[in-house]
N, C-alpha and C positions, 0 to 999 in steps of 0.2 A: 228191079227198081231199088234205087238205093234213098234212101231220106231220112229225116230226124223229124218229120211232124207227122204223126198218126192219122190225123185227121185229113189231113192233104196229098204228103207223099204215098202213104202208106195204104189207104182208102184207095187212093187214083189207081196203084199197080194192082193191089187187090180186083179192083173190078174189072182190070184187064184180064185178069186171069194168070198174071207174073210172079213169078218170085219173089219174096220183098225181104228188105233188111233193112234195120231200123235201127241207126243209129245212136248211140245216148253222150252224143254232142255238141245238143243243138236245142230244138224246142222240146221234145223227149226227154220226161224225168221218169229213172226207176222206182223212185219213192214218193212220185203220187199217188192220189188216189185212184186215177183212173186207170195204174197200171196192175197186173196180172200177173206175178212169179218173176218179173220182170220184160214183161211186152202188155200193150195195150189193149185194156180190155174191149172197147167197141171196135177196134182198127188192128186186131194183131197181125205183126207181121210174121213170114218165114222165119228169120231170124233175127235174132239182138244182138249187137255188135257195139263193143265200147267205141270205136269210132270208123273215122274212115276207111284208113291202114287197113283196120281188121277187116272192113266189108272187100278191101278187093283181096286180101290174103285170103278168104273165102271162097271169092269166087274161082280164084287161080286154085286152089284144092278141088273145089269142086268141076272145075273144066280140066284138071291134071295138070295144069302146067308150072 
């Protein structure tokens, strides 16, 4: 699951049981208060990814291709 809101995106794939990546260019700020090293402290995701680009360049690393 790819998303920029902790609460909604992030939370949903979470409770599927998914992978998540959480975008920071969108509703996601690193320097809230609600965030943690840079990921969300009640919703963290899999991973933090400055944006889109970066979450599918992720995923294609991590499927190999």
């Amino acid at each position: 699951m790819i998303g920029d809101n902790p609460a909604s995106d992030i939370a949903g794939g979470n409770g599927k049981g998914w992978k998540t990546i959480l975008v920071e260019t969108g509703v996601f700020k690193r320097e809230a208060e609600t965030s943690l090293k840079g990921n969300d402290r009640a919703n963290p995701a899999s991973y933090v990814v400055k944006d889109f680009k970066a979450a599918i360049e992720l995923i294609y690393e991590h499927e190999g291709l």
